[in-house]
VEXDREN-2710 file (C-alpha; in Angstrom, 1 decimal):
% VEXDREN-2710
k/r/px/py/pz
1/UNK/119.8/81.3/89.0
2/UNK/116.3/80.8/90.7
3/UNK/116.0/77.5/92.8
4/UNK/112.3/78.1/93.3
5/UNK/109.8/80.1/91.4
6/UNK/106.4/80.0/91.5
7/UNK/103.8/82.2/89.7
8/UNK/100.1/82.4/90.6
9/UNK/100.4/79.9/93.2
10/UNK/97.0/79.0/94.2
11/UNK/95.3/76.7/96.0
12/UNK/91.6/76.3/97.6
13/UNK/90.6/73.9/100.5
14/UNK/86.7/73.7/100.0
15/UNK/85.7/77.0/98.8
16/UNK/88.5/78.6/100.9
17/UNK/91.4/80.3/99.4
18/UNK/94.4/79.3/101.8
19/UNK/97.0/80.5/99.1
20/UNK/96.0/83.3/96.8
21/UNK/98.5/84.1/93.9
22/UNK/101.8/83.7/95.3
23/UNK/104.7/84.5/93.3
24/UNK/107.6/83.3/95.2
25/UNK/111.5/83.7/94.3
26/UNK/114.2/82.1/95.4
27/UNK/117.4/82.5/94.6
28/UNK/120.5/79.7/94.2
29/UNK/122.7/80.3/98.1
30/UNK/119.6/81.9/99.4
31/UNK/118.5/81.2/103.2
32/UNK/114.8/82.7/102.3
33/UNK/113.0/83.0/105.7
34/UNK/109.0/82.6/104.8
35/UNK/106.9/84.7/107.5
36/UNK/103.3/84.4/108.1
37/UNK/101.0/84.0/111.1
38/UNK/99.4/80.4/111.4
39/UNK/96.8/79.9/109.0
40/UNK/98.8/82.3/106.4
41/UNK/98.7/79.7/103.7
42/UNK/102.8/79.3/105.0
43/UNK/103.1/75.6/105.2
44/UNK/100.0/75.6/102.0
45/UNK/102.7/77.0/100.3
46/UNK/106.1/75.5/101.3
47/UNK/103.6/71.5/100.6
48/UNK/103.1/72.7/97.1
49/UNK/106.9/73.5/96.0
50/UNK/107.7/70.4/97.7
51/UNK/104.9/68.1/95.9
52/UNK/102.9/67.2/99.1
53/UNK/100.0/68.7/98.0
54/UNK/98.9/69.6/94.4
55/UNK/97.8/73.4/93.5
56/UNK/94.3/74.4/91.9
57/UNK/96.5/77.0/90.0
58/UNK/99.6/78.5/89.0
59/UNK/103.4/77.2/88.0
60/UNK/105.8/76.3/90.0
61/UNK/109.6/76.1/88.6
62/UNK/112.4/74.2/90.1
63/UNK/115.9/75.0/89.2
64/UNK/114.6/76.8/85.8
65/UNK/112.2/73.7/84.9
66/UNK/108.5/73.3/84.7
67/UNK/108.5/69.7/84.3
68/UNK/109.3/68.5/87.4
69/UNK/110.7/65.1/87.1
70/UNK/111.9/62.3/89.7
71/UNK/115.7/63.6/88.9
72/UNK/114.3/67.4/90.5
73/UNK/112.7/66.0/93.2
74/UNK/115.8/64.2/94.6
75/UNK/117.7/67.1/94.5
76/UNK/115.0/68.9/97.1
77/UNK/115.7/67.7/100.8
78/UNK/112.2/68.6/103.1
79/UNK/110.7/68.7/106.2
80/UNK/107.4/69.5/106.4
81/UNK/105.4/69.6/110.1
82/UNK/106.7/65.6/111.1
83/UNK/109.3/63.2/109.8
84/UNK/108.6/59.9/108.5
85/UNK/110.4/58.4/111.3
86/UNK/110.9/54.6/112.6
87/UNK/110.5/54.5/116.3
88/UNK/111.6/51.3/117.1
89/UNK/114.8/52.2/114.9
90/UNK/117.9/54.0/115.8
91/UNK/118.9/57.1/113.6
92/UNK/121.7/55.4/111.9
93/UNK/119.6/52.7/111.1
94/UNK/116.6/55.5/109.9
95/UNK/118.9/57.1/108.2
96/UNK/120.8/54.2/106.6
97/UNK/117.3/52.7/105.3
98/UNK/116.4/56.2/103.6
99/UNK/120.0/56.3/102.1
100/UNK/119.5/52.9/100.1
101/UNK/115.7/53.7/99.3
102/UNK/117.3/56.5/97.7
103/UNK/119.9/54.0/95.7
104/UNK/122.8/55.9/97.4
105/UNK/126.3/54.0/96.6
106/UNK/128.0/55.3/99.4
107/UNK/125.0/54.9/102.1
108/UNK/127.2/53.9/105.2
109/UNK/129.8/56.6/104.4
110/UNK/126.8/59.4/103.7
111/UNK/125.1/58.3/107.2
112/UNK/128.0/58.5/109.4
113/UNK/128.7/62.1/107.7
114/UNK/125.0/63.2/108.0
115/UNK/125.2/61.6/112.2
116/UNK/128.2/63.5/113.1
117/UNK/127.4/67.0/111.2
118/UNK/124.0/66.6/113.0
119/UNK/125.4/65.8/116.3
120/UNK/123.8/62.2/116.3
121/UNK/126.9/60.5/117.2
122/UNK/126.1/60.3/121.2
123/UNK/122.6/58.6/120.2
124/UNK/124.2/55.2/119.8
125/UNK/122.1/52.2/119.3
126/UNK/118.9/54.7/121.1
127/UNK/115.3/54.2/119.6
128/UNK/114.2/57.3/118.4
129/UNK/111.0/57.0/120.6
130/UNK/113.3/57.9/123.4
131/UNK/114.7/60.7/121.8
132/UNK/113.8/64.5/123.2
133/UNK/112.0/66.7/120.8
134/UNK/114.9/68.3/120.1
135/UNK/116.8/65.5/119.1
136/UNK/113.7/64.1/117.0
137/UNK/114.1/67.5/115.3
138/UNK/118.0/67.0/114.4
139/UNK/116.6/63.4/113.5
140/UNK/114.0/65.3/111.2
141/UNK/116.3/67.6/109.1
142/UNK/119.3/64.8/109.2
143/UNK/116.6/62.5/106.6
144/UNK/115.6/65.5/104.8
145/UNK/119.6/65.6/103.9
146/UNK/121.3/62.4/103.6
147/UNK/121.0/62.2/100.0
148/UNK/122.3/66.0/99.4
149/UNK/119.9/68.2/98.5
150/UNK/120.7/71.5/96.7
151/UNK/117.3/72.7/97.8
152/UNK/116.5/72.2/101.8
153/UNK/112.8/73.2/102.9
154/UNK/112.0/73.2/106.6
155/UNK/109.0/74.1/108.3
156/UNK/109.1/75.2/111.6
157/UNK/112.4/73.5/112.5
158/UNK/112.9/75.0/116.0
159/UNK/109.3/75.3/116.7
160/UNK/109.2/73.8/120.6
161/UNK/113.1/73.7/121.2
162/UNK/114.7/75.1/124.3
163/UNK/117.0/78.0/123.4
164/UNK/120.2/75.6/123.5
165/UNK/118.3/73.5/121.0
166/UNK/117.6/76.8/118.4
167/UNK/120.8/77.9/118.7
168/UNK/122.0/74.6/117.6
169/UNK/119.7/74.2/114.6
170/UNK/120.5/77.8/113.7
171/UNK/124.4/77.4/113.3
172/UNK/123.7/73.9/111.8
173/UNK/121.3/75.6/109.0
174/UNK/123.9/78.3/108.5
175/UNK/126.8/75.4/107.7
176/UNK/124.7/73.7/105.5
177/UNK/124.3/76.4/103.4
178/UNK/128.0/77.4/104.2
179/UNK/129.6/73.9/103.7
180/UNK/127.3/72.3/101.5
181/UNK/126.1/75.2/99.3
182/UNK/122.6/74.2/100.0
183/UNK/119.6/76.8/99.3
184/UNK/117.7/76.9/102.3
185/UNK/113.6/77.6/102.4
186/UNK/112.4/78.0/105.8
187/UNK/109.6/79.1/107.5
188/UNK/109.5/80.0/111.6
189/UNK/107.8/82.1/113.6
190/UNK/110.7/83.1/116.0
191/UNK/111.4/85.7/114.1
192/UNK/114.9/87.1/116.6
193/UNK/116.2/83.7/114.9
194/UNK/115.0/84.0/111.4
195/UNK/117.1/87.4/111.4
196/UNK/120.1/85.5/112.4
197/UNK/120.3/84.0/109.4
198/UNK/117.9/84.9/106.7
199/UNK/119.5/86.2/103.7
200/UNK/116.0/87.4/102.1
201/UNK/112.5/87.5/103.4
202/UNK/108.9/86.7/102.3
203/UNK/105.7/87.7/104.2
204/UNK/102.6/85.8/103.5
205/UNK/99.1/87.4/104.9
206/UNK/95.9/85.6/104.4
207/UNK/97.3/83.9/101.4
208/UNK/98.8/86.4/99.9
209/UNK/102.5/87.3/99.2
210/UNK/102.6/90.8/100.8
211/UNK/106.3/91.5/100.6
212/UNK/109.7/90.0/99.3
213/UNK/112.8/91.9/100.3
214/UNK/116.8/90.6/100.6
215/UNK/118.5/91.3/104.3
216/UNK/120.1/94.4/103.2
217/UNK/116.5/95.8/101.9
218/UNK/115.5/94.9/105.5
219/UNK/117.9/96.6/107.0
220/UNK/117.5/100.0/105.3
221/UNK/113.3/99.8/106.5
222/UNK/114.6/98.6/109.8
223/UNK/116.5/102.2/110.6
224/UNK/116.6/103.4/113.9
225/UNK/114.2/106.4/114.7
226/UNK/113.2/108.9/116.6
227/UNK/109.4/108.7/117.5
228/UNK/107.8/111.7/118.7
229/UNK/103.7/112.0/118.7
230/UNK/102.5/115.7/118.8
231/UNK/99.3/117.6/119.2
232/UNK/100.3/120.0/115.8
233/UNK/102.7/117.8/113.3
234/UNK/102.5/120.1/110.7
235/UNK/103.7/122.6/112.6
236/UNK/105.9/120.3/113.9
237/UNK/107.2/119.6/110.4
238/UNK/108.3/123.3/109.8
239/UNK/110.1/123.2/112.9
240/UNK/111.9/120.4/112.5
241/UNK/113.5/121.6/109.6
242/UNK/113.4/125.4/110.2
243/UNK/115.3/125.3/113.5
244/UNK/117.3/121.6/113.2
245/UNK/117.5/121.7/110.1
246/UNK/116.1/118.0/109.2
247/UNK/114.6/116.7/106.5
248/UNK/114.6/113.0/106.8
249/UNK/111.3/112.2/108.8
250/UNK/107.9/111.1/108.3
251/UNK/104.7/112.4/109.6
252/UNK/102.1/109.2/110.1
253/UNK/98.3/109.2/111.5
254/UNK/97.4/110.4/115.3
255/UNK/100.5/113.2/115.4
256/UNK/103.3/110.6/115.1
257/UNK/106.7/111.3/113.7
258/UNK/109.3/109.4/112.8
259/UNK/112.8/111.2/112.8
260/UNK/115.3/109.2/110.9
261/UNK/119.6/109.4/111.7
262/UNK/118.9/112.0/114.3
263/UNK/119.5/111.5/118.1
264/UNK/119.4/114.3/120.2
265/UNK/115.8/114.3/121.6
266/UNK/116.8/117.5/124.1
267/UNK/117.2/119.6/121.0
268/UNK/113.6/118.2/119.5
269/UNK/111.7/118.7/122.2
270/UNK/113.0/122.2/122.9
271/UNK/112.4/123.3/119.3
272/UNK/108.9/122.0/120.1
273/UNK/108.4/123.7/123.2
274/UNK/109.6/127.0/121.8
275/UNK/107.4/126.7/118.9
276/UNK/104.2/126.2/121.5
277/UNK/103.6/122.1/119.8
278/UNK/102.7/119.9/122.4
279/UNK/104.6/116.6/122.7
280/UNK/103.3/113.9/123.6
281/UNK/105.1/110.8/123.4
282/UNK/109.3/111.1/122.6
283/UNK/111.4/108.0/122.4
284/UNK/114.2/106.5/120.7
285/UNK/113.0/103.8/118.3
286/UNK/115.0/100.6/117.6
287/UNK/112.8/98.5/114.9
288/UNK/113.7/94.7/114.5
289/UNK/112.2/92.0/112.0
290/UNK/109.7/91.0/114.8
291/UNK/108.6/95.2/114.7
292/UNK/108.9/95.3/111.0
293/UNK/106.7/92.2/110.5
294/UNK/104.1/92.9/112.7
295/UNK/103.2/96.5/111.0
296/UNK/103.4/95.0/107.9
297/UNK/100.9/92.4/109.1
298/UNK/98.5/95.2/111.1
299/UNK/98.8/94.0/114.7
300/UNK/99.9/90.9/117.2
301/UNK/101.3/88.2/115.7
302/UNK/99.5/85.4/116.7
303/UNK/102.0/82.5/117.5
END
């Protein structure tokens, strides 16, 4: 079943085009990680599906409806840039007045569940406006699901944590979806993290939706290779399988080759040295979702 799909998303901000035709799918049990550098159209998008902001053009479907009624929207949890906290409150007390805004019948019980699965407990009777960012954050995503949601969508959640505070949020996100069988829609641009836990990927560029894959698609055009750069790759190319016998490379622009499931750079750069090509570059290639992303987007990605 999709939780979320949108078709022709669009939507202009004067006569700008900040999201350009998006069809986005996500699937029920899905952690979908939402790439894009800032001022993709990433957060655009993620306000749209979550009814913060309304969309020149294109549909947007919610658990299989159009129509997207009051009973949809309370089944979506979101946190979008900052939460609507209290400062002078604690987070039980934040928490406990969203609860009965949302006509919960079991508030209190819901609260103290949400407090100790979010590691609130040691807040006590704290104002928030004392809390660290990172606790503001757990503050954040603890609102977006007291009144569990079967769709979470968080933006940035571990954008200015220290690493203890990311790897907290990460193994949190993960139970949710574990324990609670929550469908998860995040965006971040920590992308080491985002691999940690994404089951399916979708990169935004300049609006547009570039490329949806699953983890396991990811994984087979994140191989390990071999990357030689050559003054002759055709040449190359005939040697390569001539006297190693291999026929699963590519040859790209500027001499490069990419030699996949094959380690033994001795052997490579001999048959190239017998067969007078000169090489030069030869390395062992490991290529992560941080590599994969940036050649998909053309060059640095600007955090």
């Amino acid at each position: 079943m999709d939780v979320i799909q949108t078709t022709g998303l669009t939507k202009y901000y004067g006569r700008s085009k900040v999201v350009d035709q998006v069809h986005l799918r996500v699937r029920q049990g899905d952690i979908y990680g939402f790439i894009g550098r800032n001022g993709s159209g990433k957060s655009t998008t993620l306000k749209m599906i979550s009814g913060l902001v309304w969309p020149d053009a294109g549909d947007i479907e919610l658990f299989g409806q159009k129509h997207i009624s009051d009973h949809i929207r309370r089944r979506m949890g979101v946190l979008v840039e900052e939460a609507g906290i209290y400062p002078n409150f604690s987070a039980y007390h934040n928490l406990l007045f969203k609860a009965e805004l949302m006509g919960l019948t079991d508030a209190r019980q819901r609260v103290g569940e949400v407090i100790e699965r979010l590691g609130l407990k040691n807040a006590g009777k704290k104002k928030v406006k004392t809390f660290s960012m990172g606790m503001k954050q757990r503050l954040g995503i603890a609102l977006a699901i007291v009144g569990k949601p079967d769709l979470l969508i968080l933006d940035e959640p571990i954008n200015g944590l220290d690493p203890e505070g990311i790897s907290d949020i990460r193994h949190m996100i993960v139970k949710l979806n574990e324990e609670e069988h929550m469908t998860i829609l995040i965006s971040s641009h920590i992308l080491g993290e985002l691999s940690k836990i994404a089951t399916c990927y979708g990169i935004i560029k300049d609006g547009q939706l570039i490329e949806q894959m699953t983890d396991e698609q990811l994984r087979e055009k994140c191989q390990d290779y071999m990357y030689v750069r050559v003054d002759q790759p055709k040449k190359a190319s005939v040697l390569l399988e001539q006297r190693l016998g291999l026929r699963n490379y590519q040859i790209r622009p500027g001499g490069e080759i990419r030699i996949f499931g094959y380690a033994d750079t001795a052997a490579v750069n001999t048959a190239f040295a017998d067969g007078h090509v000169a090489v030069k570059s030869l390395y062992m290639h490991a290529m992560d979702l941080e590599t994969y992303f940036l050649e998909r987007m053309g060059g640095e990605y600007d955090v």
